[in-house]
Structure formats: structure tokens, C-alpha cells
Backbone bond lengths (Angstrom), bond angles and torsions (degrees), N, CA, C in turn:
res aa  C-N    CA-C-N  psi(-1)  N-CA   C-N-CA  omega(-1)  CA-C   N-CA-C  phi
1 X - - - 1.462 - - 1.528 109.12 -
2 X 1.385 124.57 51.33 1.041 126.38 175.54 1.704 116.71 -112.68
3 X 1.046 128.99 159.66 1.794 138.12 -172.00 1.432 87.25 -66.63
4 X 1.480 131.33 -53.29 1.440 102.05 -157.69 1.554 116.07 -69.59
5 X 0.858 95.34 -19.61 1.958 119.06 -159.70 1.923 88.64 -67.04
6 X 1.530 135.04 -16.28 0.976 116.18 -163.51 1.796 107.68 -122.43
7 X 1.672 127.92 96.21 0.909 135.80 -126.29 1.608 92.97 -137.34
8 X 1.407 131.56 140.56 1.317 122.29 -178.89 1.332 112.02 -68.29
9 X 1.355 123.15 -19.35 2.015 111.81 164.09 0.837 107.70 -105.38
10 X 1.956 152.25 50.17 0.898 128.46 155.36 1.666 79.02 -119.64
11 X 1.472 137.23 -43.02 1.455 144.09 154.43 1.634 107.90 -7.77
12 X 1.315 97.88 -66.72 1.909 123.37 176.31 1.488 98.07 -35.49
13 X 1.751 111.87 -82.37 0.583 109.97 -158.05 1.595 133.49 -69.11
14 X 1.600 114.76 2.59 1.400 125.88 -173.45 1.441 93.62 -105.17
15 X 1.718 123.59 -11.32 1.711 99.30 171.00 1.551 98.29 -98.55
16 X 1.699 131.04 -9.48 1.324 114.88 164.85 1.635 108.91 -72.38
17 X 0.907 124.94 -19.66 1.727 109.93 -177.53 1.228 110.61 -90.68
18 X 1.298 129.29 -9.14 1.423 117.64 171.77 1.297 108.55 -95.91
19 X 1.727 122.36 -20.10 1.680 121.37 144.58 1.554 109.24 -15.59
20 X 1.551 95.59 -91.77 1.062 116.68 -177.69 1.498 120.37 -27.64
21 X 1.542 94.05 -77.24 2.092 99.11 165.71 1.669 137.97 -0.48
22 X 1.797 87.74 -63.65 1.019 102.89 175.93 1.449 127.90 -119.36
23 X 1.199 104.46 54.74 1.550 106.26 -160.40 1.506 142.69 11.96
24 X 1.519 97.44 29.76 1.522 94.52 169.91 1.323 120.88 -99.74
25 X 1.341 114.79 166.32 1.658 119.89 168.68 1.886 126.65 -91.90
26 X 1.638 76.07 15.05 2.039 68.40 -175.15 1.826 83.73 -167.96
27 X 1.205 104.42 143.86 1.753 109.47 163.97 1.610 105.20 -110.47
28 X 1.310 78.93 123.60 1.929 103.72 -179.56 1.883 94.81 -49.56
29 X 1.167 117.59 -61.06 1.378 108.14 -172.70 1.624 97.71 -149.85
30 X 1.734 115.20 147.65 1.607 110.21 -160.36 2.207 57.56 -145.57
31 X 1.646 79.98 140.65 1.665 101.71 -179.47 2.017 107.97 -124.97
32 X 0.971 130.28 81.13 1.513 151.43 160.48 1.899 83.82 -7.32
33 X 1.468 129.50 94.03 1.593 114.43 171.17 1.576 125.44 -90.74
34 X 1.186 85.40 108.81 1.446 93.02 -175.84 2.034 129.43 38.70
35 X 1.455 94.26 82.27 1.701 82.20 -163.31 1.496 96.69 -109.68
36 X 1.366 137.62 -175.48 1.207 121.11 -122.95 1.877 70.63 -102.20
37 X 1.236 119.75 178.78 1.407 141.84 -173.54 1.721 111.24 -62.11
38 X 0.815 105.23 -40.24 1.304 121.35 -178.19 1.871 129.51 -45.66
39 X 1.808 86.60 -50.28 1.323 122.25 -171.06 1.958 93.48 -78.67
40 X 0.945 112.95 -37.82 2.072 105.85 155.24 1.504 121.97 -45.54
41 X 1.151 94.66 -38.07 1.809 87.07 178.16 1.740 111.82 -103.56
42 X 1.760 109.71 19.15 1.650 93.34 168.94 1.817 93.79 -118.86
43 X 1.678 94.47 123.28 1.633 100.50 -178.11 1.502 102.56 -93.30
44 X 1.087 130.91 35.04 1.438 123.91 166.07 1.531 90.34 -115.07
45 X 1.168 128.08 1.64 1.927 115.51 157.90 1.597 94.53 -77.01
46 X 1.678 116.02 -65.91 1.195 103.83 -161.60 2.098 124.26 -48.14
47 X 1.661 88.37 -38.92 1.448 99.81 179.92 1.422 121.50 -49.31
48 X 1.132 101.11 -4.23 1.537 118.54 -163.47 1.746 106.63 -99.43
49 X 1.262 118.69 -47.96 1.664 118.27 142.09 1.053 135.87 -17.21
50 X 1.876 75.71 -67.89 1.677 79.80 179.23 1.257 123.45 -68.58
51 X 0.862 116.78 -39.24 1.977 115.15 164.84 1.294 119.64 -42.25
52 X 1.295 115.42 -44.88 1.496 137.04 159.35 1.834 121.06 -35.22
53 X 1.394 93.31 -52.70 1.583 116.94 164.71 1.390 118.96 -57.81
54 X 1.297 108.06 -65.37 1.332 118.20 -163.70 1.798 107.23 -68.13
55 X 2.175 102.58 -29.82 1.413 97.96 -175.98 1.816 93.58 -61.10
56 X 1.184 136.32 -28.99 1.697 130.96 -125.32 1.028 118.55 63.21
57 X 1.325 133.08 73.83 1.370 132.44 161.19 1.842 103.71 -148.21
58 X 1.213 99.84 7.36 1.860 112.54 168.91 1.761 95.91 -148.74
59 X 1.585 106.97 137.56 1.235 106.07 177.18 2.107 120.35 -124.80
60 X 1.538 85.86 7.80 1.395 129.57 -173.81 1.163 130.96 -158.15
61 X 1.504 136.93 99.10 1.368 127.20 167.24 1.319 119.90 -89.79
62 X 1.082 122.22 162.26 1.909 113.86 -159.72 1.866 84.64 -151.19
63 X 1.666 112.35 176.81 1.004 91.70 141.19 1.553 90.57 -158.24
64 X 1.815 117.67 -163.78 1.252 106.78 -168.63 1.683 97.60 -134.61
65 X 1.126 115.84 131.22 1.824 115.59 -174.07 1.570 105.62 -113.76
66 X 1.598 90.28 179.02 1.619 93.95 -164.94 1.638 71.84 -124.61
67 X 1.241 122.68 -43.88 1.830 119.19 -163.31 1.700 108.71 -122.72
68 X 1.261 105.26 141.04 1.198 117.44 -161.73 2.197 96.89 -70.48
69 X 0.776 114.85 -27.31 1.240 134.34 160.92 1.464 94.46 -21.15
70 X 1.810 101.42 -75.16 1.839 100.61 -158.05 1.455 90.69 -86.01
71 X 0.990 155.04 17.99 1.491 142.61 177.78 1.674 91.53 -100.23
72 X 1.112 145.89 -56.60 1.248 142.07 150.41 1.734 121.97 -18.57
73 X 1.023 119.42 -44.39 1.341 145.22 -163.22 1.611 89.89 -96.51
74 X 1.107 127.85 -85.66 2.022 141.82 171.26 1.762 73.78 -0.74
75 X 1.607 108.28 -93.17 1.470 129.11 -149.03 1.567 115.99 -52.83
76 X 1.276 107.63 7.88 1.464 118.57 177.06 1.465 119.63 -86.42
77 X 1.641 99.39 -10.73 1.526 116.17 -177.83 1.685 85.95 -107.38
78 X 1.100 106.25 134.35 1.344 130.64 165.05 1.571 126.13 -62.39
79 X 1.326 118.28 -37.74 1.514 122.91 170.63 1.292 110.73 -86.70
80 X 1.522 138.30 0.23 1.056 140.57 145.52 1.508 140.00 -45.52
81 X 1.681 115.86 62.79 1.492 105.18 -160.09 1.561 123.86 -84.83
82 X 1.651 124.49 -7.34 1.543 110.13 157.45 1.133 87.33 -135.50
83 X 1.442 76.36 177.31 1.702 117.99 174.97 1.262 113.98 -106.36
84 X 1.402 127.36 145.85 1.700 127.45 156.34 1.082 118.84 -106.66
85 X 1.283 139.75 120.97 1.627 115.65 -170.65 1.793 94.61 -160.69
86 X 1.361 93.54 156.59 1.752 102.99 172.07 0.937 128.95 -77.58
87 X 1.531 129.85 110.29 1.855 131.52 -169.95 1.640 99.38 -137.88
88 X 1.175 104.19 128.35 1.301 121.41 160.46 1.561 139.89 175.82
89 X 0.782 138.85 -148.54 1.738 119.61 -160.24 1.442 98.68 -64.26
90 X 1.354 106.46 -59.27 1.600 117.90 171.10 1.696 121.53 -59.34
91 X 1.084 116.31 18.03 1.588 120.45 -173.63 1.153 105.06 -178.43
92 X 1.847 109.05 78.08 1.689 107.73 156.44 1.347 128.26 -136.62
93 X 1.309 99.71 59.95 1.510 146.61 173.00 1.968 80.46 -64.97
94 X 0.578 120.99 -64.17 1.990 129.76 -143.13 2.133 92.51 -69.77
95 X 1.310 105.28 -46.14 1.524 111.80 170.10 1.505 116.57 -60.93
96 X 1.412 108.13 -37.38 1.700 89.20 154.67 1.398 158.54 -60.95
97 X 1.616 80.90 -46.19 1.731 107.21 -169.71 1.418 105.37 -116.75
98 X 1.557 115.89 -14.91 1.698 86.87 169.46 2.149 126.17 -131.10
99 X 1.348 83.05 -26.78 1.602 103.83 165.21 1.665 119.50 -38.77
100 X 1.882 107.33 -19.94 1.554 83.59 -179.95 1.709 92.54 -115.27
101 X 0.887 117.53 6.99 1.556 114.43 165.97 1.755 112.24 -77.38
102 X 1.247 93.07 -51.84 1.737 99.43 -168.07 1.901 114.43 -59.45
103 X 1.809 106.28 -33.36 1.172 120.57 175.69 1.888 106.98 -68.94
104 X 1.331 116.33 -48.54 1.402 104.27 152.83 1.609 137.50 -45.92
105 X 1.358 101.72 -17.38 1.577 102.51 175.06 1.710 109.48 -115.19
106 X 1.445 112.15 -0.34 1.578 116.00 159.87 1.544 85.91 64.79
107 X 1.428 109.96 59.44 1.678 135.48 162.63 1.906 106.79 -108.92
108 X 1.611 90.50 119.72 1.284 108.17 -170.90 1.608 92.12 -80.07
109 X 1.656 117.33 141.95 1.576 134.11 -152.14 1.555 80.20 -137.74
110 X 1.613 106.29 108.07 1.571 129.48 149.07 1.565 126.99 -85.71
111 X 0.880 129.53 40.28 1.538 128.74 173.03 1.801 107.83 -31.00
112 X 1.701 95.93 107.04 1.583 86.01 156.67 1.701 95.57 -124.95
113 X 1.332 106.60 -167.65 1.479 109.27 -151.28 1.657 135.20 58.59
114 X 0.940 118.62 55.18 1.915 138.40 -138.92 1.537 88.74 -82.22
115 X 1.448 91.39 -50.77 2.015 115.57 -158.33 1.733 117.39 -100.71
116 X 1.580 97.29 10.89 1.705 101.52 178.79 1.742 110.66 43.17
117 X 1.220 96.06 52.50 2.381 114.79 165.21 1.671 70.76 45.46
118 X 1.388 111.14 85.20 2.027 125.89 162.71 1.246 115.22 55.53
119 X 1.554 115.81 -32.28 1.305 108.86 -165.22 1.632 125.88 -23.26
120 X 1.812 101.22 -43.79 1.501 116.88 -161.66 1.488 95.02 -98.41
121 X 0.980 136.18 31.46 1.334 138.70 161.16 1.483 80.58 -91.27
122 X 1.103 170.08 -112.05 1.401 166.94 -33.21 1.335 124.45 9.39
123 X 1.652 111.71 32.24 1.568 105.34 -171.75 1.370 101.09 -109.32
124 X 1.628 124.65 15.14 1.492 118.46 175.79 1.268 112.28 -81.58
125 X 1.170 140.24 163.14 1.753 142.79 168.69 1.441 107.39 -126.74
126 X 0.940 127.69 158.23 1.861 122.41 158.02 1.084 114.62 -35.46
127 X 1.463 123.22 -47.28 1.133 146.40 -149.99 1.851 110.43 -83.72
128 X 1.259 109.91 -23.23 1.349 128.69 -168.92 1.508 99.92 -77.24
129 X 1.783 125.00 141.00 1.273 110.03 -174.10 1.739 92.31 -133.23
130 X 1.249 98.01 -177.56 1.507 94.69 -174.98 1.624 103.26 -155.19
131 X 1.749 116.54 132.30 1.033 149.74 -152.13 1.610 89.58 -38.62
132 X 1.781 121.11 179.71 1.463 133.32 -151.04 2.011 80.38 -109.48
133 X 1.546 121.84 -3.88 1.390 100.10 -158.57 1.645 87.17 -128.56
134 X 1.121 126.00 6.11 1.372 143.82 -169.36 1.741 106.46 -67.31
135 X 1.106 130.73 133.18 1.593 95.82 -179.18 2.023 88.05 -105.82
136 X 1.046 134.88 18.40 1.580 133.85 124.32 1.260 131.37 -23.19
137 X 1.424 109.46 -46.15 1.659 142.21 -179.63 1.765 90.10 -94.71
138 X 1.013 143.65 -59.54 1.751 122.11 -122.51 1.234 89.32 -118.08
139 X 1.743 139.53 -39.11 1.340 138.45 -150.95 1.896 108.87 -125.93
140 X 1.343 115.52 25.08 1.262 109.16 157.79 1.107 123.65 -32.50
141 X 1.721 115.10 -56.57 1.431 128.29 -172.81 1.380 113.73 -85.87
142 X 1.468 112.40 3.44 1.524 80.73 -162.10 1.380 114.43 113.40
143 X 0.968 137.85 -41.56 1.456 148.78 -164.51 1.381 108.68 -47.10
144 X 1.246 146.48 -43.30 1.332 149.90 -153.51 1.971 117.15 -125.43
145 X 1.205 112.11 -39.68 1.367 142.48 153.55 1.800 134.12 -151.10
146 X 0.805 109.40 -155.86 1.485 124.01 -155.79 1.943 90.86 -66.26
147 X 1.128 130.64 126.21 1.251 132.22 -153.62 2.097 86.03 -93.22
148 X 1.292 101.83 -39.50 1.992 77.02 176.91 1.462 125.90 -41.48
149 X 1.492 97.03 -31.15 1.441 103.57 -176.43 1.758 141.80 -49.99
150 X 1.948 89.65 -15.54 1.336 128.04 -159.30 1.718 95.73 -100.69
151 X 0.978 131.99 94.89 1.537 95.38 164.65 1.694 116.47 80.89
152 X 1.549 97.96 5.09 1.399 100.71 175.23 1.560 102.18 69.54
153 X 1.383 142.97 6.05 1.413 133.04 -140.20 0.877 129.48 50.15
154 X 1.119 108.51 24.43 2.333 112.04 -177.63 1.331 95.99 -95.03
155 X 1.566 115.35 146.34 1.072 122.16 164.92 1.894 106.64 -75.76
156 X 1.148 101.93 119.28 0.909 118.20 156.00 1.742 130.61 4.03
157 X 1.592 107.00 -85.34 1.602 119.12 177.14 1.676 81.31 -54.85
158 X 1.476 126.72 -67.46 1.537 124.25 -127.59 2.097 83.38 -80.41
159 X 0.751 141.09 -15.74 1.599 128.04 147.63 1.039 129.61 -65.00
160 X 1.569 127.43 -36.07 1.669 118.82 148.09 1.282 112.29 -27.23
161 X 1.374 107.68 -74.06 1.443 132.54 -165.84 1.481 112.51 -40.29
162 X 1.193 114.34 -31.82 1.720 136.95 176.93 1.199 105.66 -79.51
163 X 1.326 114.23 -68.06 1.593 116.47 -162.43 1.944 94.39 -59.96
164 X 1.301 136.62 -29.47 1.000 131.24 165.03 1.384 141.53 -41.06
165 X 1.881 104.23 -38.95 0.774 115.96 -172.10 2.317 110.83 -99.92
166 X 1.567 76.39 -7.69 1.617 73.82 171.29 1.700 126.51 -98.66
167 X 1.807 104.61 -13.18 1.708 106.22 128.69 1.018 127.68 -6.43
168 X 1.583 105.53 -66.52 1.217 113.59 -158.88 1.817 117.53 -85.01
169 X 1.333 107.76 8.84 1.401 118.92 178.03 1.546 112.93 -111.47
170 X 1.595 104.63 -19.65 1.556 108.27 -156.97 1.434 84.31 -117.38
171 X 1.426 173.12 -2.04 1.431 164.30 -80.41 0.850 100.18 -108.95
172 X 1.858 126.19 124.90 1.698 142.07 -156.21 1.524 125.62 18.76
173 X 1.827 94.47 46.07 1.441 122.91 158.28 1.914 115.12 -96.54
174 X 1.365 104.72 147.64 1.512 103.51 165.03 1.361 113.36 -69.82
175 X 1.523 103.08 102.80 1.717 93.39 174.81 1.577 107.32 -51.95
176 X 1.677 111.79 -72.85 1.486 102.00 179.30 1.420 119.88 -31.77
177 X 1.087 138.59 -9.21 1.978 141.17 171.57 1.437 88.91 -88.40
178 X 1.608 106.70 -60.39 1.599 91.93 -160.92 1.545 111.10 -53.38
179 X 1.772 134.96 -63.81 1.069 118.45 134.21 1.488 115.93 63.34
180 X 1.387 76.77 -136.17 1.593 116.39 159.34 1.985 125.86 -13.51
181 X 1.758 83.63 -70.17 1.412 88.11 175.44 1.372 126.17 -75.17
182 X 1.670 124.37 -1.83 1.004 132.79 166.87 1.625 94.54 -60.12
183 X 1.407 110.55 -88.02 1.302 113.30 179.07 1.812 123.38 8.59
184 X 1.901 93.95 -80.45 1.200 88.49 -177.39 1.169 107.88 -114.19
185 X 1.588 116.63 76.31 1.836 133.48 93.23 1.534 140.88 -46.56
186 X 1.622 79.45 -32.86 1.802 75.70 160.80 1.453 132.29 -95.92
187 X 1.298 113.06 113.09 1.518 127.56 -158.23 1.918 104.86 -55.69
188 X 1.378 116.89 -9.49 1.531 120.43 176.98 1.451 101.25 -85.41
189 X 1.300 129.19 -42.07 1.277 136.87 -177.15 1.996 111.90 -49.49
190 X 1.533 122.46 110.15 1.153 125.83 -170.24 1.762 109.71 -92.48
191 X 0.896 97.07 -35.06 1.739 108.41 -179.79 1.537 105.46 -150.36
192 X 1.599 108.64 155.29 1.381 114.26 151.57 1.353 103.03 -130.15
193 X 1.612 108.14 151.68 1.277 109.62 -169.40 1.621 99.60 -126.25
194 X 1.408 130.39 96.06 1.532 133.67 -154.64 2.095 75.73 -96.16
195 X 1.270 83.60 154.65 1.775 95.02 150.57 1.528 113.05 -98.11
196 X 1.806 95.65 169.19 1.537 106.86 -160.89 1.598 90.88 -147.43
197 X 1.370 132.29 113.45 1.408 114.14 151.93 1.579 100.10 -101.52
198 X 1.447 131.43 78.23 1.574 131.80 169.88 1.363 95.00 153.30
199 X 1.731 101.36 121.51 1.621 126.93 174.56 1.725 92.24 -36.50
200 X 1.630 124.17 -56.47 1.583 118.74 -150.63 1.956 90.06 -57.72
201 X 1.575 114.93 -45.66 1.454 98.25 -170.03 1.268 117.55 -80.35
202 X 1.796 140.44 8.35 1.158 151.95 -138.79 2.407 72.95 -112.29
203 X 1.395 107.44 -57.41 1.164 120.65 172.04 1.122 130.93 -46.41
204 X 1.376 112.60 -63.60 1.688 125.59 152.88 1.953 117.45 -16.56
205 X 1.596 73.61 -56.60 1.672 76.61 -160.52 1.645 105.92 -73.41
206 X 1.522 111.71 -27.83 1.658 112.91 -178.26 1.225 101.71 -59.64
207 X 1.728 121.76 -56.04 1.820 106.37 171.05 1.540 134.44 -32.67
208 X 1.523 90.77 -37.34 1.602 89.09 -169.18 1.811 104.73 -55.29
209 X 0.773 129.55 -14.45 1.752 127.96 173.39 1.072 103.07 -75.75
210 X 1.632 140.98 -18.75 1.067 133.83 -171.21 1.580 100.25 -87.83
211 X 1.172 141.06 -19.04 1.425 136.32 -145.01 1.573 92.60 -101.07
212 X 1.431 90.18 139.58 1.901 100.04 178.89 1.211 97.50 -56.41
213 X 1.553 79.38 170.41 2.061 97.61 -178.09 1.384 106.94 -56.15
214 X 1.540 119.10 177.06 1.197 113.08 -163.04 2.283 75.36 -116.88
215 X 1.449 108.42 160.18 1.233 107.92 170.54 1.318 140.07 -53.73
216 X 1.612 146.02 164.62 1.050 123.87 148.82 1.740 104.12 -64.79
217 X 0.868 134.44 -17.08 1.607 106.97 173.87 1.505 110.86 -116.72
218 X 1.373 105.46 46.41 1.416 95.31 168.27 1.886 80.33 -133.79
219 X 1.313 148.30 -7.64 0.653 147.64 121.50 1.642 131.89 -5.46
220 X 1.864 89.09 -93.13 1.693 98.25 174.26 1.291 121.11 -48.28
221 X 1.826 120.72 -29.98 1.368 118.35 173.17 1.482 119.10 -60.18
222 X 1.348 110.48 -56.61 1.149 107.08 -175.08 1.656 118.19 -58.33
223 X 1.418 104.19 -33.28 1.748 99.72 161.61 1.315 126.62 -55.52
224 X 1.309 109.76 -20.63 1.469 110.65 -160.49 1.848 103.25 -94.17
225 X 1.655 108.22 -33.78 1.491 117.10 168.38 1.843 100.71 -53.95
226 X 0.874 104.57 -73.45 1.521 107.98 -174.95 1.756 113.25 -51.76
227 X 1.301 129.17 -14.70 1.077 120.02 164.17 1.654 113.02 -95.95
228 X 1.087 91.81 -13.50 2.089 104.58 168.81 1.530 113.46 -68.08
229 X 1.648 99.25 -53.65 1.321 110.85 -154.63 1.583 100.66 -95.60
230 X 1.299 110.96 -70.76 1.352 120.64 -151.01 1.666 106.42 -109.88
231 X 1.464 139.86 6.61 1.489 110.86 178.28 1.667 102.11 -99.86
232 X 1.088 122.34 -10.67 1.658 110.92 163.92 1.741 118.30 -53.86
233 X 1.165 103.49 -27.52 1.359 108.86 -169.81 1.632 117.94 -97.45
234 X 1.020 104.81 -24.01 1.880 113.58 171.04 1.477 118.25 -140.23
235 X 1.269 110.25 17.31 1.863 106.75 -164.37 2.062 89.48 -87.48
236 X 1.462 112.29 -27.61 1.723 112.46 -164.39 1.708 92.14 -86.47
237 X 1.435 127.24 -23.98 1.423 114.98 -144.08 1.956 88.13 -81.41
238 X 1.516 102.19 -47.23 1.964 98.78 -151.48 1.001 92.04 -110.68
């Protein structure tokens, strides 16, 4: 995962082998995952797509960020049509600074990380532990990759402490629905893609589109927890 390592023929050659792979002649959409910051500001990667495009053998370039920074930067290239990026109760850094740019350029908005790795399901406890290969367990800090990835960057206890207090807004609601349907409130938002290890939560989460809008004041609260609780602590980092 380093800048040099990402080169317009070695790029080439990882969207010709998944050609190949899967026997098609064109990829509906090929998403750039998360490469280090750097690789945003060299346009002879992107130019290289586009060639890709124009041959037919990409029919969509997307890409996927860790900081709202390079999603700004991504959309500066024109053949760039989504974004992937992390948004959710605990991370709405992206609704400020980039959601009304990208909707001006009719940039398709992939939100994964919906539920901050369960946290916002509210079914964690202190007490709850998580496997030796889990990166729940190994990458709180950072240790292994990009620490937003973990927990959204929330510390841990101080996301209990949150998800507690949004109980108290939603009371014998599915947080994981509520969640979700926060999400898509925002009319830029094209998909969210929550994880599921179990068909019942693969289900769960398809309802959550079904659930009426959420209020303007169940809204402003939850902005206002997250500007209480949690944007001092991750609103500057992604």
C-alpha cells in the first residue's frame, strides 16, 4: 500500500486480469481502493482509466477514500463518476465539505461503514470481546491500517457512551435501522453498503429504507450528540 507501488501498467494490468477472471469484456464499474493520498494528485494514474474507458474495458471509474480531502481531489478528474467513502453518525465530516460539491458534478456517493464496525447497532457492551483476528481487537489504534476504519475512529468506551445516548432519542427502535436511515437522508447519498454476517441482518438492513423519514428534530439531536461527543475527536483527521 505504498504511492510508488501504484503505476498506470501495473493499474492496466490488474483491470486486464479481472477481464480475464471473469470473462467479461468491459467492467461495469472498477473502484481505485483506497490508495495512499498521494496517488490523487498523480493524473497520469487517472489518465490511464481513461484510456481504459475510452479503449472499453472500464465503463465506470469510481474510487474509494479514507479522507474527505482525496474525495474532493478524486472529483477533480472528470471521468471519475463515484465516490466510496465513510459517513455516519460518527463521521459527518463528508456532509459538510463534500456532499454538495460531488451532487453538483452528478457524483454517485457509496457510503460504506454506515454502523461504525457495529458500534451503532447498540449491541456492543464493555463487556463484549472480539476474536484475536478481528481488526475490532487489533486496529483500534491504528496498528495494522488506517484506524477510521475501526470504529469509525471513535474511541471505543466514548462510542458506548454515544450509542447510549442515542437510545435515548430512538427508544425500542432498531438502532442498526435507525443507522442506516439516517444515512439515507441525505438526498446525495446513492447507496449504503452496511455489512451482514446473517441473512436475518442482510434483511434488517434492506428495511431500514423502508422506515419513514427520520425528523427535523430527531435529526438536529443527533447532530448536536456528535458535536458534544464525538467531532472534536475525528471531525479534523478524515
Amino acid at each position: 500500500h505504498i504511492s510508488e507501488n501504484y503505476t498506470p501498467s501495473v493499474l492496466r494490468s490488474y483491470v486486464e486480469a479481472s477481464l480475464k477472471n471473469m470473462g467479461l469484456e468491459r467492467l461495469d464499474l472498477i473502484q481505485l481502493h483506497c490508495p495512499p493520498t498521494p496517488v490523487f494528485y498523480r493524473p497520469e494514474i487517472f489518465a490511464e482509466f481513461e484510456k481504459m474507458i475510452a479503449e472499453g474495458k472500464i465503463h465506470k471509474l469510481g474510487v474509494s477514500v479514507e479522507k474527505v480531502e482525496e474525495a474532493l481531489k478524486a472529483i477533480e478528474y472528470d471521468h471519475v463518476d463515484t465516490v466510496q467513502i465513510i459517513f455516519n453518525i460518527f463521521r459527518q465530516r463528508p456532509a459538510e465539505l463534500f456532499f454538495e460539491q460531488a451532487r453538483q458534478k452528478n457524483i454517485g456517493i457509496i457510503v460504506r461503514v454506515p454502523l461504525a464496525s457495529g458500534l451503532l447497532t447498540g449491541k456492543y457492551s464493555r463487556a463484549t470481546t472480539f476474536l484475536e483476528g478481528d481488526h475490532r481487537a487489533f486496529n483500534r489504534d491504528g496498528a495494522a491500517f488506517d484506524k477510521g476504519e475501526t470504529f469509525s475512529g471513535v474511541d471505543y468506551e466514548l462510542g458506548l457512551e454515544t450509542v447510549d445516548q442515542l437510545k435515548q432519542v430512538f427508544p425500542g427502535e432498531d438502532l442498526a435501522q435507525i443507522a442506516i436511515r439516517w444515512v439515507l437522508m441525505f438526498p446525495e447519498v446513492s447507496c449504503v453498503i452496511p455489512g451482514a454476517s446473517r441473512p436475518d441482518q442482510a434483511i434488517s438492513n434492506l428495511q431500514a429504507a423502508e422506515l419513514p423519514a427520520l425528523s427535523d428534530g430527531q435529526m438536529t439531536t443527533v447532530q448536536n450528540i456528535y458535536r458534544e461527543n464525538i467531532k472534536k475527536h475525528v471531525h479534523h483527521l478524515w
